[in-house]
Kinemage of the C-alpha trace (Angstrom):
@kinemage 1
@onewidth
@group {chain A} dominant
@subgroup {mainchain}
@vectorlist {calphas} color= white
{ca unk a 1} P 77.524 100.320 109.215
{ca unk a 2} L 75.219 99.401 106.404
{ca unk a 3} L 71.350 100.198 105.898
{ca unk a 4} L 70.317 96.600 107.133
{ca unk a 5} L 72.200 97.062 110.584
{ca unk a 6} L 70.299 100.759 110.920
{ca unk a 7} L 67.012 100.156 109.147
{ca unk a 8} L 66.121 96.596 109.421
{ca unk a 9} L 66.357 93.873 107.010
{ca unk a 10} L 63.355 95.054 104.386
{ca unk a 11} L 63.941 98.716 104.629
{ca unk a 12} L 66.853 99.375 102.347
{ca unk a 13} L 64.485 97.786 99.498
{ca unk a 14} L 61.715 100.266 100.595
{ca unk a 15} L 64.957 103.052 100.285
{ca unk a 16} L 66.102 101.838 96.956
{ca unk a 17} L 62.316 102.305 95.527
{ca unk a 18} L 61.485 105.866 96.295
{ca unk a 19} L 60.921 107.950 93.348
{ca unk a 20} L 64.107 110.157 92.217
{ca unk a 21} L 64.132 113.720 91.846
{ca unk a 22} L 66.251 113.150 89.051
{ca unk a 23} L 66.336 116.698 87.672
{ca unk a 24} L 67.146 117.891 91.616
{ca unk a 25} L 70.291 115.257 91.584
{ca unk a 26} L 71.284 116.646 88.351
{ca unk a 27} L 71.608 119.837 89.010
{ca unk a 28} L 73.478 119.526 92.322
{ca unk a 29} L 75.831 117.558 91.139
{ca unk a 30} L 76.775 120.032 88.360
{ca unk a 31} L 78.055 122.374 90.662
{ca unk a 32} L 80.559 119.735 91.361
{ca unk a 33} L 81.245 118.030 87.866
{ca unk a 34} L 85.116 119.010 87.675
{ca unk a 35} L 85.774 116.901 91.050
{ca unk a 36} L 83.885 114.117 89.954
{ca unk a 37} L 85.253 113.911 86.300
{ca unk a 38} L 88.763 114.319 88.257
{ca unk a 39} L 87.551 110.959 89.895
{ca unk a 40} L 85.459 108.842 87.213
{ca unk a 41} L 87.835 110.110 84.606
{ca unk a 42} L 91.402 110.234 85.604
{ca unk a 43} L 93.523 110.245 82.802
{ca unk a 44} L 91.335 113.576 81.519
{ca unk a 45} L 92.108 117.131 82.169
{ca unk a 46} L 89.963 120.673 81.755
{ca unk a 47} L 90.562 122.308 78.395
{ca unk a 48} L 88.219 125.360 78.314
{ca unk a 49} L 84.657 124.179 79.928
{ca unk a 50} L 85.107 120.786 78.939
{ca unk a 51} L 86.775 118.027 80.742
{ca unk a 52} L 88.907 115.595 77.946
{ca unk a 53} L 89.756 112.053 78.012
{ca unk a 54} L 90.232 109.168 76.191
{ca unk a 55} L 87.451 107.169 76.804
{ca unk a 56} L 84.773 106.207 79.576
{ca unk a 57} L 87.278 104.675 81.261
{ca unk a 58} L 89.030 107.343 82.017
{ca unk a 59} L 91.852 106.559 79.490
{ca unk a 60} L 94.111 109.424 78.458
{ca unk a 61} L 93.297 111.316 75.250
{ca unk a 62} L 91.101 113.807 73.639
{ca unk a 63} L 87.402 111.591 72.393
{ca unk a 64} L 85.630 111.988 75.600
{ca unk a 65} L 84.404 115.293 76.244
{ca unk a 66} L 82.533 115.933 78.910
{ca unk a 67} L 80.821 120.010 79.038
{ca unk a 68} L 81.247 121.111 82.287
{ca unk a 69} L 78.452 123.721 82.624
{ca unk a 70} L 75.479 121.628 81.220
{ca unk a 71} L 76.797 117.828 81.898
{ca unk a 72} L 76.338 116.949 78.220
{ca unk a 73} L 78.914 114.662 77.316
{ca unk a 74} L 80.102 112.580 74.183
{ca unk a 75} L 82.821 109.374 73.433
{ca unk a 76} L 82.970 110.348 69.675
{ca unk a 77} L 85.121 106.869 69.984
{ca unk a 78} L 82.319 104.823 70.789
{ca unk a 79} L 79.114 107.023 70.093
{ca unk a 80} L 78.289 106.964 73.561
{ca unk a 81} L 76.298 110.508 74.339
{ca unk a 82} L 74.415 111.586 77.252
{ca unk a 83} L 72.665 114.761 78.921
{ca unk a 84} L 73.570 115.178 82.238
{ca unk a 85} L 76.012 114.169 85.464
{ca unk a 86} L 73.431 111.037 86.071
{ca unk a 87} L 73.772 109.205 82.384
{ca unk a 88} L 77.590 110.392 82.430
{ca unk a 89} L 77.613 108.508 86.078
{ca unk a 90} L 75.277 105.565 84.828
{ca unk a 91} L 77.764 105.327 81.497
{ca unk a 92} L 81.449 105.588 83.553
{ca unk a 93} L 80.014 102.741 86.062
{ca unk a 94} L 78.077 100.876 83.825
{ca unk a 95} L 74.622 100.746 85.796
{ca unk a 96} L 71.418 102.026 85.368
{ca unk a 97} L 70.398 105.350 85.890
{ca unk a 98} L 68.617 104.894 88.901
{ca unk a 99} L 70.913 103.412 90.620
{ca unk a 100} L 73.153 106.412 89.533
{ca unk a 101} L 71.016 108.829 90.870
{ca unk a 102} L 70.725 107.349 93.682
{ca unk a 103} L 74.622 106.999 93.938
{ca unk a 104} L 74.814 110.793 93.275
{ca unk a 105} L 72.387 111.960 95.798
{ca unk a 106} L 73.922 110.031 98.446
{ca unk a 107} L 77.330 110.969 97.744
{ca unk a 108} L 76.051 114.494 97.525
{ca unk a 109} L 74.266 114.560 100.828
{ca unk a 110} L 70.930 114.682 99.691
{ca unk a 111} L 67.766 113.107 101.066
{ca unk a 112} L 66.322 109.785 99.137
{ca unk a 113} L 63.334 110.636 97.172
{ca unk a 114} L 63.399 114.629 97.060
């Protein structure tokens, strides 16, 4: 069932604006980096605390690295660089951050806006 069918035609907009606890998302979804690099980034594996791949695609190879204790992550292929899980999830699915936070804190359980 989707938002409209629970919360009425306007309210998912209302949802959608909320101001992020971007920080908050950031850090819960660290504890679960490894399982979501295992998903955004398929062709990569864990070498030390760093997950390795190819690309942002997921490609096999070693030019993505992604850090798995902080969430700072690098393609040295392409330049691409971020700080945390939300640009690494904002850079993999090629949206904005916001709408990657919000993806994160849905998928992680967490309450809109907190």
């Amino acid at each position: 069932m989707n938002n409209h069918n629970i919360l009425g035609h306007g309210a998912h907009r209302a949802v959608a604006h909320l101001p992020l606890d971007f920080a908050g998302i950031a850090r819960a979804a660290l504890s679960h980096l490894e399982a979501l690099c295992s998903r955004w980034l398929p062709g990569g594996r864990r070498i030390g605390q760093e997950w390795t791949c190819g690309s942002l695609r997921g490609d096999a190879g070693e030019s993505c690295k992604v850090n798995l204790r902080t969430g700072k992550w690098s393609d040295f292929a392409s330049g691409e660089k971020g700080g945390d899980v939300i640009a690494l999830a904002a850079a993999v699915h090629r949206i904005k951050p916001a709408e990657a936070a919000r993806n994160l804190a849905r998928m992680l359980g967490m309450e809109a806006g907190r």
